[in-house]
C-alpha positions in Angstrom: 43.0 13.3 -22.2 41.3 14.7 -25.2 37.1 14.7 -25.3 35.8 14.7 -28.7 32.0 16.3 -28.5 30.2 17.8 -31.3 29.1 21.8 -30.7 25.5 21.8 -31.7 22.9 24.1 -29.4 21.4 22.1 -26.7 18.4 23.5 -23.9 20.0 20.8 -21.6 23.9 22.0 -21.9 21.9 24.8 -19.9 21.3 22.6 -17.0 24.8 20.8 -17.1 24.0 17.9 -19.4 26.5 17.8 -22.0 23.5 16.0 -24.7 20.1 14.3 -24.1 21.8 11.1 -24.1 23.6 12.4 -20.9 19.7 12.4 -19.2 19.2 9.6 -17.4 16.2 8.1 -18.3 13.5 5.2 -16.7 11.9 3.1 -19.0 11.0 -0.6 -19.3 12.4 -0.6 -22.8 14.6 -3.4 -22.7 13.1 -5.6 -20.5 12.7 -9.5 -21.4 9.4 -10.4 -18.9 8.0 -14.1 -18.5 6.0 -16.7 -16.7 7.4 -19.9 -15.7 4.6 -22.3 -13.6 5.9 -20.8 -10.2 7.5 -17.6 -11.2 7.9 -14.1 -13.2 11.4 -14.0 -14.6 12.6 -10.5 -15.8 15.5 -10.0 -17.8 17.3 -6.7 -18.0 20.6 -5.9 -20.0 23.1 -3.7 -18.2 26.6 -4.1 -20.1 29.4 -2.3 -18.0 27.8 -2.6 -14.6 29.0 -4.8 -12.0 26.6 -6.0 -9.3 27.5 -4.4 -6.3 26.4 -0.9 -8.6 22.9 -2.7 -9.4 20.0 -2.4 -7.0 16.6 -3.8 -7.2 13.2 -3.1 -5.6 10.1 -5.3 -5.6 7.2 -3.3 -3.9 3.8 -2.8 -4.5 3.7 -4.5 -7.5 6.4 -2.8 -9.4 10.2 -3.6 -9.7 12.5 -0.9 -10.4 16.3 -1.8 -11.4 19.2 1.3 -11.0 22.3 0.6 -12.6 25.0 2.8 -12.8 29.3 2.3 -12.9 31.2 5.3 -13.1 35.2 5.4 -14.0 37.2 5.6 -11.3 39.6 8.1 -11.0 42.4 4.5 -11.5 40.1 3.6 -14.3 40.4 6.9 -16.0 44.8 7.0 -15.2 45.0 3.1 -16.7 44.1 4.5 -20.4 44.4 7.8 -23.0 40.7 8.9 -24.3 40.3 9.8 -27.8 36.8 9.6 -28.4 34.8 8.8 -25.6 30.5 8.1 -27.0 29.6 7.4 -23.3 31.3 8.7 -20.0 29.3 6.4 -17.4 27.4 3.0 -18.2 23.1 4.2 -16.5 20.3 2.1 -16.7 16.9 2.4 -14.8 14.3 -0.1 -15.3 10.4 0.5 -14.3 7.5 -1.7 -14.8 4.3 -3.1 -12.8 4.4 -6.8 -12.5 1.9 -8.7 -14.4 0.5 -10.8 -11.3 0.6 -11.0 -7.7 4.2 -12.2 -6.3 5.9 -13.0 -2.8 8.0 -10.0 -3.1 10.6 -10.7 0.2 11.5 -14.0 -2.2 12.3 -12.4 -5.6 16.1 -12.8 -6.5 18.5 -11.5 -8.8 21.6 -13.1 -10.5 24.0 -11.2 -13.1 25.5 -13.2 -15.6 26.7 -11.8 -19.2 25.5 -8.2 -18.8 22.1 -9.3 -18.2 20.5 -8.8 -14.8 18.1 -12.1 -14.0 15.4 -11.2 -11.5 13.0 -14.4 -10.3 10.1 -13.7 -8.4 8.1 -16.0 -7.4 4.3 -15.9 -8.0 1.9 -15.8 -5.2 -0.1 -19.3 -4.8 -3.2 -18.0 -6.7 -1.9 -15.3 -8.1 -4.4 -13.4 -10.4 -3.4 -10.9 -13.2 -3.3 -7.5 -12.0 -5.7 -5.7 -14.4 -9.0 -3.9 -14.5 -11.2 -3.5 -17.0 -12.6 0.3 -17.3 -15.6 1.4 -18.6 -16.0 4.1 -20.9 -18.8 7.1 -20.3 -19.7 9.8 -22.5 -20.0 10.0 -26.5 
């Protein structure tokens, strides 16, 4: 099995990354977030995953998504590489939720490569925001 990469100096082939791309990253880059009447609803794309390699958190306001499939060693036997862009499928998702939610209810569905996360909003739920004043010149 042949693994095409191109040799150009890297700081992180130091630490056992092949490129930056092999980094994994947490962002909320990505996301699709809205507001039905009696919900949040946030949408996050992970092609290549299945769900039993997904898991979500809802805590203290945030939701945080890890998503990661790696080959299999039958996977890797089943075909010949010749040019191989990714070697595992990683997404992690961060963000703070707009408004107050009954966390223990939130739910997620995959369908499509998209990860569908409903959480319902908390019966007078307020947005979660302060405004700061600013001191000095």
């Amino acid at each position: 099995m042949a693994y095409y990469d191109f040799d150009f100096p890297s700081i992180f082939r130091l630490f056992g990354y092949g490129a930056e791309e092999d980094l994994p990253r947490v962002s909320s880059a990505g996301l699709n977030i809205y507001e039905t009447k009696d919900e949040l609803v946030v949408e996050a794309p992970v092609p290549g995953v299945k769900k039993d390699e997904i898991t979500v958190e809802v805590a203290h306001g945030m939701l945080k998504i890890d998503a990661v499939h790696r080959e299999t060693e039958e996977e890797k036997k089943e075909k010949a590489v010749v040019y191989r862009a990714q070697r595992m499928h990683e997404f992690h998702y961060s963000t703070t939720l707009p408004k107050e939610v009954e966390e223990k209810q939130a739910r997620a569905k995959m369908e499509d490569g998209v990860l569908k996360v409903r959480i319902p909003l908390r019966a007078g739920a307020k947005e979660r925001k302060s405004t700061i004043p600013v001191e000095g010149e």
